[in-house]
N, CA, C and O atoms as a CHARMM CRD file, in Angstrom:
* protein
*
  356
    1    1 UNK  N      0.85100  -1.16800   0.00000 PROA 1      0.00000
    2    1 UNK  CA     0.00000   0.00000   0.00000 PROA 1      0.00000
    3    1 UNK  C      0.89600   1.23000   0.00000 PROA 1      0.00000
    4    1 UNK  O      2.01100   1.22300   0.52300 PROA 1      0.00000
    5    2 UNK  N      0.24600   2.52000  -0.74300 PROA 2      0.00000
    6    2 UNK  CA     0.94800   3.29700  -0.83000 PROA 2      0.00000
    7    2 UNK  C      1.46600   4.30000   0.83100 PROA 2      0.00000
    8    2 UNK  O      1.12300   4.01800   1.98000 PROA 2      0.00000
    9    3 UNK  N      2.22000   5.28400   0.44500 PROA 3      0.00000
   10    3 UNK  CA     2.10500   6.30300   1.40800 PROA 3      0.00000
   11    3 UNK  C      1.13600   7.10900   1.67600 PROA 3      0.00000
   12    3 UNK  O      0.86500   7.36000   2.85100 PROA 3      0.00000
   13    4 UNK  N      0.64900   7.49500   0.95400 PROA 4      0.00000
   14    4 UNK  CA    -0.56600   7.98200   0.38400 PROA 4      0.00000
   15    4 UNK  C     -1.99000   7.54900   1.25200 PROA 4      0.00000
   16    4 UNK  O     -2.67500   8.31000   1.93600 PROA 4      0.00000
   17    5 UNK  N     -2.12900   6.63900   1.09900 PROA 5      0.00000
   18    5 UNK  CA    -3.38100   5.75800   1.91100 PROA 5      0.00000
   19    5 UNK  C     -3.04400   5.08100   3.24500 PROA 5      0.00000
   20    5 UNK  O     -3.81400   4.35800   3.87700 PROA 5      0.00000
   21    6 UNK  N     -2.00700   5.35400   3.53000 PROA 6      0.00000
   22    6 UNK  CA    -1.89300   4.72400   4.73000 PROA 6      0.00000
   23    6 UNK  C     -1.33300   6.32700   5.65200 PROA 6      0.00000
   24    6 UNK  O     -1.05300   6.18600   6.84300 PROA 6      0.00000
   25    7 UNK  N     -1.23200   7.49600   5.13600 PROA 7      0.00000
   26    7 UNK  CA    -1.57600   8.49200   5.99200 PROA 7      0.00000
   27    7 UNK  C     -2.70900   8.93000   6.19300 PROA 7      0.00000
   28    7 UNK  O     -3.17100   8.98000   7.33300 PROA 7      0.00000
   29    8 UNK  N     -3.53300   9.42700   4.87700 PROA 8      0.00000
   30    8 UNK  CA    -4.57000   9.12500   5.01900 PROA 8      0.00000
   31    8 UNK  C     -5.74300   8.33500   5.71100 PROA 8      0.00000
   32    8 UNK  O     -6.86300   8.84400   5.75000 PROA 8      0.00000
   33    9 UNK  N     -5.49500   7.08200   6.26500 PROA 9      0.00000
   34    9 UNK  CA    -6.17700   6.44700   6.80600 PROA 9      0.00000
   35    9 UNK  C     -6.06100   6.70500   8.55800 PROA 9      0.00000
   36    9 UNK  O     -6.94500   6.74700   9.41400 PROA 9      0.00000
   37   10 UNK  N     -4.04400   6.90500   8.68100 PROA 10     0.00000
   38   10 UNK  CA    -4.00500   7.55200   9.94500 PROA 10     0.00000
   39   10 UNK  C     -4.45800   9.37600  10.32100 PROA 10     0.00000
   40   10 UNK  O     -4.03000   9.85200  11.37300 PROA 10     0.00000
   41   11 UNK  N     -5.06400   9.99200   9.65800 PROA 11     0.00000
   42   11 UNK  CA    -5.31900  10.83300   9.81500 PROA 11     0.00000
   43   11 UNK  C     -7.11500  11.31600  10.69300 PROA 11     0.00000
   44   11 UNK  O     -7.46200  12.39100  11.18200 PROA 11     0.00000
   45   12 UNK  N     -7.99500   9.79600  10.54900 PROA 12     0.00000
   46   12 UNK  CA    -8.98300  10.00400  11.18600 PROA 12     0.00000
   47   12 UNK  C     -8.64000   9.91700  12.34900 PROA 12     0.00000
   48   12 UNK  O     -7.52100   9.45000  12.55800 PROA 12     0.00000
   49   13 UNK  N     -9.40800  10.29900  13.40400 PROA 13     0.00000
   50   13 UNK  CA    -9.32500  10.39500  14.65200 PROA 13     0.00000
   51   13 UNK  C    -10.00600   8.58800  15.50900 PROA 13     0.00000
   52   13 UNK  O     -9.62900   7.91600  16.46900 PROA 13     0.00000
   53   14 UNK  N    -10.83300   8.49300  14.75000 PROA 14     0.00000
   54   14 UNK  CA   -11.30000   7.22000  15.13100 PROA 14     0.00000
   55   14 UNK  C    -10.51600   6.43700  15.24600 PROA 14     0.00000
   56   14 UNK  O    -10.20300   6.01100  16.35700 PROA 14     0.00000
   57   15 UNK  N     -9.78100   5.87300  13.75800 PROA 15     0.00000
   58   15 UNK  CA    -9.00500   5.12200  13.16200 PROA 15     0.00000
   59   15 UNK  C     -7.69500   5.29300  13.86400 PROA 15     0.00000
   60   15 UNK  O     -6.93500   4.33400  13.73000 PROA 15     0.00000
   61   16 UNK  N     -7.16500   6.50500  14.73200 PROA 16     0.00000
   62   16 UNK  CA    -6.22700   6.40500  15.59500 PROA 16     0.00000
   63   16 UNK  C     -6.62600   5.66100  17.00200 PROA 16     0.00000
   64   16 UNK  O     -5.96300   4.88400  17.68800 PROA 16     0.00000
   65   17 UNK  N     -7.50600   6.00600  17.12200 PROA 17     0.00000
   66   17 UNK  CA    -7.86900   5.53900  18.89700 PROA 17     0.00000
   67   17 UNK  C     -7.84900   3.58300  18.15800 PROA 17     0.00000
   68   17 UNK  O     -7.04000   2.93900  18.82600 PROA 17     0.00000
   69   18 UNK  N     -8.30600   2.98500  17.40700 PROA 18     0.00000
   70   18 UNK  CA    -8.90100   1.84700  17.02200 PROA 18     0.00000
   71   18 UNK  C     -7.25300   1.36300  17.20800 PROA 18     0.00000
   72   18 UNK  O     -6.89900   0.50500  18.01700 PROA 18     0.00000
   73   19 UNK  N     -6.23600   2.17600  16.18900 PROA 19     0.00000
   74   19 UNK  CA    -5.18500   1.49400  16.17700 PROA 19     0.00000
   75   19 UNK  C     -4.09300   1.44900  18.11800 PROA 19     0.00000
   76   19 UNK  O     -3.31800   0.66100  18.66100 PROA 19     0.00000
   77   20 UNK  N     -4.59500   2.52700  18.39500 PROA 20     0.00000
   78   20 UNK  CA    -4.21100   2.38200  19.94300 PROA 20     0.00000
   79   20 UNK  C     -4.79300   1.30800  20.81900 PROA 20     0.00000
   80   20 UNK  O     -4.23500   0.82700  21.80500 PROA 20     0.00000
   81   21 UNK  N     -6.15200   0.93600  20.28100 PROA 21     0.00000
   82   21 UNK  CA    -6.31200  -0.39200  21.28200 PROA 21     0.00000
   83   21 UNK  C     -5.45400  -1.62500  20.77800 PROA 21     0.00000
   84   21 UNK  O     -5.20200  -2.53200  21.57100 PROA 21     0.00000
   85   22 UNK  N     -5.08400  -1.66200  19.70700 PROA 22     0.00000
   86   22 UNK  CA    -5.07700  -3.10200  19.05200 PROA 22     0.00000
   87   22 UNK  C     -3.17200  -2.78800  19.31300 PROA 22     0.00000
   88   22 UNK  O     -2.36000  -3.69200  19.11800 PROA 22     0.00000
   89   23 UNK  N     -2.80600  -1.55600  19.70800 PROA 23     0.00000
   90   23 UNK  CA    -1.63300  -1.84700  20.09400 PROA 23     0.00000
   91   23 UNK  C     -1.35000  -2.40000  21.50800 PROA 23     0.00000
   92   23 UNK  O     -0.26900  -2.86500  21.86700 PROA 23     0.00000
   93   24 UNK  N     -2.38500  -2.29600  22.20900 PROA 24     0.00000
   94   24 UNK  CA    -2.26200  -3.48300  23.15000 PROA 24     0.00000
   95   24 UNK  C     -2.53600  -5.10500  23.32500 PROA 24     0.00000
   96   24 UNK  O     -2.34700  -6.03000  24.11500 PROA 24     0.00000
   97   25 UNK  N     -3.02600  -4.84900  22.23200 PROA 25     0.00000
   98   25 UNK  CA    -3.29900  -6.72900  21.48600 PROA 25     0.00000
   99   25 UNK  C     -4.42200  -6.79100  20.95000 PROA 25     0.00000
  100   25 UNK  O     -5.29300  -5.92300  21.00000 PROA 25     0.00000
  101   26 UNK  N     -4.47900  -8.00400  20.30800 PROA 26     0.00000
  102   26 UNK  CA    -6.30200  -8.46000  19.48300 PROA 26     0.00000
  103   26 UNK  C     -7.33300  -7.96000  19.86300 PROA 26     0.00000
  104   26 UNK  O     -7.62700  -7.91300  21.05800 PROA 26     0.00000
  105   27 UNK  N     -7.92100  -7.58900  19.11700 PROA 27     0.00000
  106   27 UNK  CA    -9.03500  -7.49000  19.26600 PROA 27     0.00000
  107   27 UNK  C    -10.03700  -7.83800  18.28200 PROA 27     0.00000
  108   27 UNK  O     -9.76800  -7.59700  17.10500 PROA 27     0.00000
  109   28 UNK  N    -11.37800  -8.47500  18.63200 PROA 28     0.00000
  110   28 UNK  CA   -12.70300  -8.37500  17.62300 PROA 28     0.00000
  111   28 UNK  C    -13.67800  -7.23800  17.21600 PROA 28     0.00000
  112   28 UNK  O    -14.13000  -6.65400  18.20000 PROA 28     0.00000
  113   29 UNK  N    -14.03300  -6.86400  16.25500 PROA 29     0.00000
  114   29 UNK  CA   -14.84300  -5.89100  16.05300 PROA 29     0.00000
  115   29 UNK  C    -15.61200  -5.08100  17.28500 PROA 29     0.00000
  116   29 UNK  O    -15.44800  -3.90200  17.59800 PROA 29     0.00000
  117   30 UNK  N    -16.65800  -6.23600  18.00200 PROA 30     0.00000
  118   30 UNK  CA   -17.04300  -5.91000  18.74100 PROA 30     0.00000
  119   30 UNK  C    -16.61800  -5.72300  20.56200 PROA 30     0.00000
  120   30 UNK  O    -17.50800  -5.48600  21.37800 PROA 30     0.00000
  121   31 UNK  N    -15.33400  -5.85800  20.92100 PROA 31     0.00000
  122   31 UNK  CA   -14.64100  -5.70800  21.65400 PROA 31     0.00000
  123   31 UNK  C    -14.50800  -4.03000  21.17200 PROA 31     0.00000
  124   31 UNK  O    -15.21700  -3.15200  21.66400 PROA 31     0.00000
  125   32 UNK  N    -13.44400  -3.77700  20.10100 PROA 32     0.00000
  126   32 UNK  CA   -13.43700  -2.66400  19.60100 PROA 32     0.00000
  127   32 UNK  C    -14.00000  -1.85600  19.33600 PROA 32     0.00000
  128   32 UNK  O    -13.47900  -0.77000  19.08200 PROA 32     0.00000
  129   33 UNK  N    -15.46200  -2.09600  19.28600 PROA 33     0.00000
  130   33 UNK  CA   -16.57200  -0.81200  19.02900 PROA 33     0.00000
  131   33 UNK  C    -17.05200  -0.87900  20.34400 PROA 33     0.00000
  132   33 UNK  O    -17.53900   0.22200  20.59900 PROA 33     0.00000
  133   34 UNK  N    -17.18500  -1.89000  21.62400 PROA 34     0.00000
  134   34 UNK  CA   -17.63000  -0.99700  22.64800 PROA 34     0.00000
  135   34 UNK  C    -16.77100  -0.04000  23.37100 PROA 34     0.00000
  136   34 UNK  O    -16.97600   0.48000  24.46800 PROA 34     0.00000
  137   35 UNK  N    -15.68800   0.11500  22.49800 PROA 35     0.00000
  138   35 UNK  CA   -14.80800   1.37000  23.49900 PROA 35     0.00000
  139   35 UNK  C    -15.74700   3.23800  22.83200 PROA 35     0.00000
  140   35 UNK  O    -15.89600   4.30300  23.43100 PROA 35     0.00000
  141   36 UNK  N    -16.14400   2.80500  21.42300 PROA 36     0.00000
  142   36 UNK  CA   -16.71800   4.01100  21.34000 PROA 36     0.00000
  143   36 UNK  C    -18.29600   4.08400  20.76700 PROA 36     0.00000
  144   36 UNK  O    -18.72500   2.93600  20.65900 PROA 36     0.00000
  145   37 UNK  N    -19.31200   5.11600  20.35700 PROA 37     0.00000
  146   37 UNK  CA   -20.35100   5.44700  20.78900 PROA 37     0.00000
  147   37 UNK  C    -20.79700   5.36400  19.33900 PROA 37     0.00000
  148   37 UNK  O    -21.59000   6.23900  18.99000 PROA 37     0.00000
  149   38 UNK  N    -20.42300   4.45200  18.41800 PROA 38     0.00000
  150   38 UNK  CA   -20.68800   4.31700  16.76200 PROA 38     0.00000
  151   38 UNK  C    -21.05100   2.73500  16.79800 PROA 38     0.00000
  152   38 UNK  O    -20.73100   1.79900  17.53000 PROA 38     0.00000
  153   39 UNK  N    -21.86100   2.88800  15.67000 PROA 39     0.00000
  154   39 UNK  CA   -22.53500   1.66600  15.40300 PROA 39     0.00000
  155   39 UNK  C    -21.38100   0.61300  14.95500 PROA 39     0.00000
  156   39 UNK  O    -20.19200   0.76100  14.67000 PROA 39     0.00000
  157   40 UNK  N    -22.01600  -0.21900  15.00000 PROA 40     0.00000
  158   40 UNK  CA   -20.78700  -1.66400  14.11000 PROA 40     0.00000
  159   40 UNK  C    -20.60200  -1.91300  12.65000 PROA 40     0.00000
  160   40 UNK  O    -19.93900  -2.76800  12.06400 PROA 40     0.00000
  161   41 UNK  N    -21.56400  -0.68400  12.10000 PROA 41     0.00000
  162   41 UNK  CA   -21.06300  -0.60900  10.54600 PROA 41     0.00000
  163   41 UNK  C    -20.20000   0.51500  10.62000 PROA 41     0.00000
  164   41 UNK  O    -19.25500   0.69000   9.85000 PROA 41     0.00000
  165   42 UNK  N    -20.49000   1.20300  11.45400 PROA 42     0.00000
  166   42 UNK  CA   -18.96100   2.47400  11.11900 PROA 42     0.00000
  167   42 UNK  C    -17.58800   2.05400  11.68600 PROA 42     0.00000
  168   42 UNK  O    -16.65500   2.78000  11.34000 PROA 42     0.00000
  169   43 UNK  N    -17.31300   1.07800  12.44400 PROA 43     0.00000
  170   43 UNK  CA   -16.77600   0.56100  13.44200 PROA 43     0.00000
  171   43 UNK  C    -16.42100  -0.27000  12.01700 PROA 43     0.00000
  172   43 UNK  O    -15.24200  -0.10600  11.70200 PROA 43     0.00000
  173   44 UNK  N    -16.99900  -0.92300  11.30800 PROA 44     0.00000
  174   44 UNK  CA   -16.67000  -2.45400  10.21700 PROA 44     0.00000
  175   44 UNK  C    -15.85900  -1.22100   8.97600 PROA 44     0.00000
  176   44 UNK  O    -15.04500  -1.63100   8.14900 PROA 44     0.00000
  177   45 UNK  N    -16.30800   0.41100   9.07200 PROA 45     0.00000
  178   45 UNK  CA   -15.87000   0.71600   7.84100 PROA 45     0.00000
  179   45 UNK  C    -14.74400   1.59800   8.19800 PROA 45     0.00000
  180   45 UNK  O    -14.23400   2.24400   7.28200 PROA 45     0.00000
  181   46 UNK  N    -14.21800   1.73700   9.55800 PROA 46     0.00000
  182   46 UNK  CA   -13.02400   2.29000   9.55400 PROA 46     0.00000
  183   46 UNK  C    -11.86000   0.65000   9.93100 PROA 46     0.00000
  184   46 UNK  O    -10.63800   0.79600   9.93100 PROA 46     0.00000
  185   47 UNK  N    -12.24400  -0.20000  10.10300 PROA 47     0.00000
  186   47 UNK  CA   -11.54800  -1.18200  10.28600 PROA 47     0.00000
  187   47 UNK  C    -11.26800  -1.76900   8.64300 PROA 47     0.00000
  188   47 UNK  O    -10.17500  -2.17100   8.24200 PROA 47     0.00000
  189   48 UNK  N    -12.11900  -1.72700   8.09300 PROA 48     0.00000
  190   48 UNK  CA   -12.09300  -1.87600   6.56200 PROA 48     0.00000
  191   48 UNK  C    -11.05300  -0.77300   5.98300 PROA 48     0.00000
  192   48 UNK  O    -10.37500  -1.38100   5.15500 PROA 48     0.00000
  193   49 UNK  N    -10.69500   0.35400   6.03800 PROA 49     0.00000
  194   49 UNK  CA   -10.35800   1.44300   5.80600 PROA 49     0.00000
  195   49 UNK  C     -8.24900   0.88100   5.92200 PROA 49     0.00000
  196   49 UNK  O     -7.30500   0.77100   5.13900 PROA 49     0.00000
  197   50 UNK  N     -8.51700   0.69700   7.42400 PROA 50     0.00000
  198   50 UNK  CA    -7.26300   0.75700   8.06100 PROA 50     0.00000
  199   50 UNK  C     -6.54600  -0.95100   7.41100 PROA 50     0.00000
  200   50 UNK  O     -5.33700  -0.93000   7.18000 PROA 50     0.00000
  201   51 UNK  N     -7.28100  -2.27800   7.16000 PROA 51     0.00000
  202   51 UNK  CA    -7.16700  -3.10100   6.17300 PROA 51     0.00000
  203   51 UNK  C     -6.52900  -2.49300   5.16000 PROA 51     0.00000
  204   51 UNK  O     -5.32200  -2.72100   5.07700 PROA 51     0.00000
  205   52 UNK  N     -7.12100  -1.63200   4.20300 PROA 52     0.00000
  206   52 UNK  CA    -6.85500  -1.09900   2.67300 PROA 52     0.00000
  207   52 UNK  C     -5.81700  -0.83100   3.05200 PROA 52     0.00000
  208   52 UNK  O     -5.03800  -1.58200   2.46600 PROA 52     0.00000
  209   53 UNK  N     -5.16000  -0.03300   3.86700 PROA 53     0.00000
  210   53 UNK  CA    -4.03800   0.67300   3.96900 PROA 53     0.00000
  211   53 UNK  C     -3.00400  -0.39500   4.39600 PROA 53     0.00000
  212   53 UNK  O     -1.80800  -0.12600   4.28600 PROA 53     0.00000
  213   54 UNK  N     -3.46600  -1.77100   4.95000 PROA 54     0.00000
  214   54 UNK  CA    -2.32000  -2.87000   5.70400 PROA 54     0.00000
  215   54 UNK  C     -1.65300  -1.95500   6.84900 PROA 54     0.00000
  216   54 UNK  O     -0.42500  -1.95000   6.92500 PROA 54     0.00000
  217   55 UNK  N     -2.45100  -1.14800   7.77900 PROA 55     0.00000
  218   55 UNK  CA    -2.43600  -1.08400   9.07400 PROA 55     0.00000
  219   55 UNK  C     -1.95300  -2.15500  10.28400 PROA 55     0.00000
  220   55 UNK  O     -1.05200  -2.21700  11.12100 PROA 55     0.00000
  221   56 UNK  N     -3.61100  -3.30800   9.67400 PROA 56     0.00000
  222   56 UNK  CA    -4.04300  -3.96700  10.31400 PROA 56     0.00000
  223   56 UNK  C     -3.93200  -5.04000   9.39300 PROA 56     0.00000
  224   56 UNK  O     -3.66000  -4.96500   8.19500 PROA 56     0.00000
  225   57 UNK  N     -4.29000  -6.54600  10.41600 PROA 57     0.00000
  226   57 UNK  CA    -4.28200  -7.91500   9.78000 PROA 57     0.00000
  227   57 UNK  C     -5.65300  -8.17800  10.66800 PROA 57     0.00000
  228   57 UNK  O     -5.98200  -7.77700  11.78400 PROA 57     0.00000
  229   58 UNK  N     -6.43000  -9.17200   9.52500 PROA 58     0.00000
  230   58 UNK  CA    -7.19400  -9.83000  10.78500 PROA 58     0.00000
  231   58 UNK  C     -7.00800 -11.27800  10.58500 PROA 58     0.00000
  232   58 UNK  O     -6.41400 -11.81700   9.65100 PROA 58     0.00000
  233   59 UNK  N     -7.65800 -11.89700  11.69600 PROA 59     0.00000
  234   59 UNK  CA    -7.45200 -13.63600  11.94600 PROA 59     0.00000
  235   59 UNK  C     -8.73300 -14.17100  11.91400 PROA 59     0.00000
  236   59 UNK  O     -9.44500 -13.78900  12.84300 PROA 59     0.00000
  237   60 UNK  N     -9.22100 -14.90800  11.15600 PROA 60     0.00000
  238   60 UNK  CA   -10.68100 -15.37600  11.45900 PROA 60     0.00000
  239   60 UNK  C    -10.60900 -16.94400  12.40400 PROA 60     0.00000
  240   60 UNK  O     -9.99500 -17.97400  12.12800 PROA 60     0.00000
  241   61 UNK  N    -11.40400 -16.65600  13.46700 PROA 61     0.00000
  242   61 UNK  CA   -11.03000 -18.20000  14.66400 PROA 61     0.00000
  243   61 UNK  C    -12.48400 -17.91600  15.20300 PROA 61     0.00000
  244   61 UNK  O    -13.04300 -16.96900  15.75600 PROA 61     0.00000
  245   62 UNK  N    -12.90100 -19.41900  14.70300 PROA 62     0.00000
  246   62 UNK  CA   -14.90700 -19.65400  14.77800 PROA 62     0.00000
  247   62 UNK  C    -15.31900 -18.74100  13.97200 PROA 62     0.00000
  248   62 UNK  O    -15.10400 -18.49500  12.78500 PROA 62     0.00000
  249   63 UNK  N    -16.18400 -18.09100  15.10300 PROA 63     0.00000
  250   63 UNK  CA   -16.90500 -17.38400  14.48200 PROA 63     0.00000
  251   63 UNK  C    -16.79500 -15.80000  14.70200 PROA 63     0.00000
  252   63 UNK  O    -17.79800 -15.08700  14.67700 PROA 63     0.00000
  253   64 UNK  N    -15.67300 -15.36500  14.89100 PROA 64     0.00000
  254   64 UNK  CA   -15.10700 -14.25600  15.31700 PROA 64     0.00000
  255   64 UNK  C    -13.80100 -13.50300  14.50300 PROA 64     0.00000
  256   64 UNK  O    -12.78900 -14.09800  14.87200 PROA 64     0.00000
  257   65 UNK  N    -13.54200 -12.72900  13.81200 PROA 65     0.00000
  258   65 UNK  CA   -12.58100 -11.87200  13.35700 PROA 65     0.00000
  259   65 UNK  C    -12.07700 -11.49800  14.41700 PROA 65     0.00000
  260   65 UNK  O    -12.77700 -11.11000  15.35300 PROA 65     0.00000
  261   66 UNK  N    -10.13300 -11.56800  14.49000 PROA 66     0.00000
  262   66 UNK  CA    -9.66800 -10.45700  15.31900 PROA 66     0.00000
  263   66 UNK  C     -8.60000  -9.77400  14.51700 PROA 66     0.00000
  264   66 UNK  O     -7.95000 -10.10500  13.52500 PROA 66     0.00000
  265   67 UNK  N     -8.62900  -8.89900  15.14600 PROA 67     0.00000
  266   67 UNK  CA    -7.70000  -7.72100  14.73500 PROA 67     0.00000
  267   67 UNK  C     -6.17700  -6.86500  15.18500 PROA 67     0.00000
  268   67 UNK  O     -5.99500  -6.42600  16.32100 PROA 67     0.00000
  269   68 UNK  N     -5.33700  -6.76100  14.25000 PROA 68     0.00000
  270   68 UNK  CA    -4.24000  -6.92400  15.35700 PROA 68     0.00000
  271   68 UNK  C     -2.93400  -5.70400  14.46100 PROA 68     0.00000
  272   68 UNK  O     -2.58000  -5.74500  13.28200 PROA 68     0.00000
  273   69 UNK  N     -2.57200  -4.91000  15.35700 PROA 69     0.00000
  274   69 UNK  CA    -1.65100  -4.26900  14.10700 PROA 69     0.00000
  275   69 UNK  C     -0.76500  -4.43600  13.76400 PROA 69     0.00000
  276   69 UNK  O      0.03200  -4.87200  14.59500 PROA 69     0.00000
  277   70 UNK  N     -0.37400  -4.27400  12.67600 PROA 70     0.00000
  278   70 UNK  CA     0.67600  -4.46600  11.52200 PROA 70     0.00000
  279   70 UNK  C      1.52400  -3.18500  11.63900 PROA 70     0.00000
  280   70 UNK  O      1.32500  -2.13000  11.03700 PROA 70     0.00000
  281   71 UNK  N      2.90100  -3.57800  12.87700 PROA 71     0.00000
  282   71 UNK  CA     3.96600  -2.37900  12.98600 PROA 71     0.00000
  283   71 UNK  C      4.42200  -2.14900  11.88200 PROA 71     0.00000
  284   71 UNK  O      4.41800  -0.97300  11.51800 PROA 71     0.00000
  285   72 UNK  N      4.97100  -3.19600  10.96800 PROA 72     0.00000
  286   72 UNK  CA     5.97600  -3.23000   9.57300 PROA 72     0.00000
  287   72 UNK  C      5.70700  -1.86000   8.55300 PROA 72     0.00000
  288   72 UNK  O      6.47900  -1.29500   7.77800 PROA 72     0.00000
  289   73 UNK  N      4.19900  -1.56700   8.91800 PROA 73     0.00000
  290   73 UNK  CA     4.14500  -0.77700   8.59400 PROA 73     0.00000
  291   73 UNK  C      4.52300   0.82300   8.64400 PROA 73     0.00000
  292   73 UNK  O      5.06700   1.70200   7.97600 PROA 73     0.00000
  293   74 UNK  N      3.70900   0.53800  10.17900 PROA 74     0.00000
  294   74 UNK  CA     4.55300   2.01900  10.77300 PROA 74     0.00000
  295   74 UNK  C      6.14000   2.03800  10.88400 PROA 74     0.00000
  296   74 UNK  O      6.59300   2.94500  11.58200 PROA 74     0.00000
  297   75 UNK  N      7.05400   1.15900  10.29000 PROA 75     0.00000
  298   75 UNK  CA     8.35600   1.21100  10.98500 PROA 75     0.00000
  299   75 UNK  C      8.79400   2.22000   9.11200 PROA 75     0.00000
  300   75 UNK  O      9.49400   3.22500   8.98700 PROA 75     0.00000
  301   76 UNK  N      8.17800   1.55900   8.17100 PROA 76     0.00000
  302   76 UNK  CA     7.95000   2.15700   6.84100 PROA 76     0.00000
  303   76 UNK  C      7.63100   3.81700   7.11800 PROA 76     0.00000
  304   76 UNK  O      8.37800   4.67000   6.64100 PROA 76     0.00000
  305   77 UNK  N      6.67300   4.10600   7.78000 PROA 77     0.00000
  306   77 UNK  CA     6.17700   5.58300   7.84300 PROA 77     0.00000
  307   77 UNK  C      7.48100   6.44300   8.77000 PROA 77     0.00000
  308   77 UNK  O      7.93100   7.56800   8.54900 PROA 77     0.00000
  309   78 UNK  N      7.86900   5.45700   9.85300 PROA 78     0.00000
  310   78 UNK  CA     8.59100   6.38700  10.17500 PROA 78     0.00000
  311   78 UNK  C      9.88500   6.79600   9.52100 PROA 78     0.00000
  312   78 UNK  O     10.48400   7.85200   9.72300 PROA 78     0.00000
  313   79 UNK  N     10.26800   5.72500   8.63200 PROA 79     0.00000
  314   79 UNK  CA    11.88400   5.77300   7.85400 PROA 79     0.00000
  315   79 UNK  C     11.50900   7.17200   7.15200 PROA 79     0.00000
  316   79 UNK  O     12.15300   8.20200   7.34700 PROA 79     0.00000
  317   80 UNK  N     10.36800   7.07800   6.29800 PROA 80     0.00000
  318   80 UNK  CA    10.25200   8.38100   5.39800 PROA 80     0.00000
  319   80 UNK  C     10.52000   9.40000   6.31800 PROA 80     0.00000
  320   80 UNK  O     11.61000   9.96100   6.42600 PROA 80     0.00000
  321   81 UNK  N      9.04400   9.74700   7.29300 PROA 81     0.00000
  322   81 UNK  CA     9.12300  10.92300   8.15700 PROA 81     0.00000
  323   81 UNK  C     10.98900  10.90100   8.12900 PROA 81     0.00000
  324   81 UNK  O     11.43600  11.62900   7.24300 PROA 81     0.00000
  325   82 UNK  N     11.77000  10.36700   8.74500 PROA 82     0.00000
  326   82 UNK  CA    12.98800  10.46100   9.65000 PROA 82     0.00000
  327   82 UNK  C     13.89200  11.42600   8.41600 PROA 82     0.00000
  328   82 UNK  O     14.54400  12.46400   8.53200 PROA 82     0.00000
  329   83 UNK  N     13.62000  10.65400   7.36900 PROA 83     0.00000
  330   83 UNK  CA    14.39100  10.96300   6.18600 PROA 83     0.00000
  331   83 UNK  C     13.90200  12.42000   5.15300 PROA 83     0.00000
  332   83 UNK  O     14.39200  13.04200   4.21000 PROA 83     0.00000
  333   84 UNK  N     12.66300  12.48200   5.98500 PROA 84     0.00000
  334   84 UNK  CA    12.69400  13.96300   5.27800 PROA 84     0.00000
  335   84 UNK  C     13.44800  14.79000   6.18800 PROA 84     0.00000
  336   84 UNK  O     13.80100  15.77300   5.53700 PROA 84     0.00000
  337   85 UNK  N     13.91600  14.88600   7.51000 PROA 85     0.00000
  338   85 UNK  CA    14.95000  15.77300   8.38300 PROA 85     0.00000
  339   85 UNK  C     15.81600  15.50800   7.65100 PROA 85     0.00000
  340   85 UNK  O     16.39800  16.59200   7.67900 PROA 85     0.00000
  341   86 UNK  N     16.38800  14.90800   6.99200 PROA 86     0.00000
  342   86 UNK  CA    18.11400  14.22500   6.61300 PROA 86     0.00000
  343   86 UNK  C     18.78800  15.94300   6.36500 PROA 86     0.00000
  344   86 UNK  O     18.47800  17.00600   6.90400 PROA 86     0.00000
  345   87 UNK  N     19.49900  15.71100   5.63500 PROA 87     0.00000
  346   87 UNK  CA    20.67400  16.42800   5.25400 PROA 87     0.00000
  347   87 UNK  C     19.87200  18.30400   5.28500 PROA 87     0.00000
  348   87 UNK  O     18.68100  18.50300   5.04100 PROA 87     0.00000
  349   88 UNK  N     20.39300  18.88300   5.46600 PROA 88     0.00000
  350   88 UNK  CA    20.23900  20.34800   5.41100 PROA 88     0.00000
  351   88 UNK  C     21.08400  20.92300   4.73600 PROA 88     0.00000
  352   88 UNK  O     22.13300  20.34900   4.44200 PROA 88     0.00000
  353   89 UNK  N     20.77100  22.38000   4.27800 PROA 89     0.00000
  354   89 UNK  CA    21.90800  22.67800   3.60000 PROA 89     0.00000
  355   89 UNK  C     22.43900  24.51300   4.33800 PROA 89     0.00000
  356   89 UNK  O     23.45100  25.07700   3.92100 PROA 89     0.00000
C-alpha cells in the first residue's frame, strides 16, 4: 500500500484511537466498538479502511474476526518521516 493511503487512513481520529487499542493486542470488532459510541457498521468501515491501507491484519477463529496491528508498517512511515529531516543545507 501506498504512502498515500496509509496516511490518510491515519489521519482520522477514530481510526487512531482503534489502532491504539489493538496496540495493546487483538481485538474483535465488537470488543473494539464498545470502546466508542458508533454503530458496528462504522466501526466495520473504519476497520475496513485501516485493512486497505495494511495497518491492520485480521485472523478469522470460529466465528469471530480479530484484529491486530501491523507495525511493519509504521516502521515504513517512520523511515520516510525520519528521512525527510536528513541532510540540510
Amino acid at each position: 500500500m501506498g504512502m498515500n493511503e496509509t496516511l490518510k487512513a491515519i489521519s482520522d481520529p477514530v481510526r487512531r484511537d482503534i489502532l491504539a487499542q489493538l496496540r495493546e493486542g487483538k481485538r474483535s470488532a465488537g470488543e473494539i466498538a464498545e470502546k466508542f459510541n458508533l454503530t458496528q457498521a462504522t466501526v466495520s468501515y473504519h476497520l475496513a479502511k485501516l485493512r486497505a491501507a495494511d495497518l491492520i491484519t485480521e485472523q478469522k477463529y470460529k466465528n469471530y474476526i480479530y484484529y491486530e496491528i501491523n507495525t511493519s508498517v509504521f516502521e515504513e512511515v517512520l523511515s520516510w518521516i525520519y528521512a525527510l529531516g536528513g541532510k540540510k543545507r
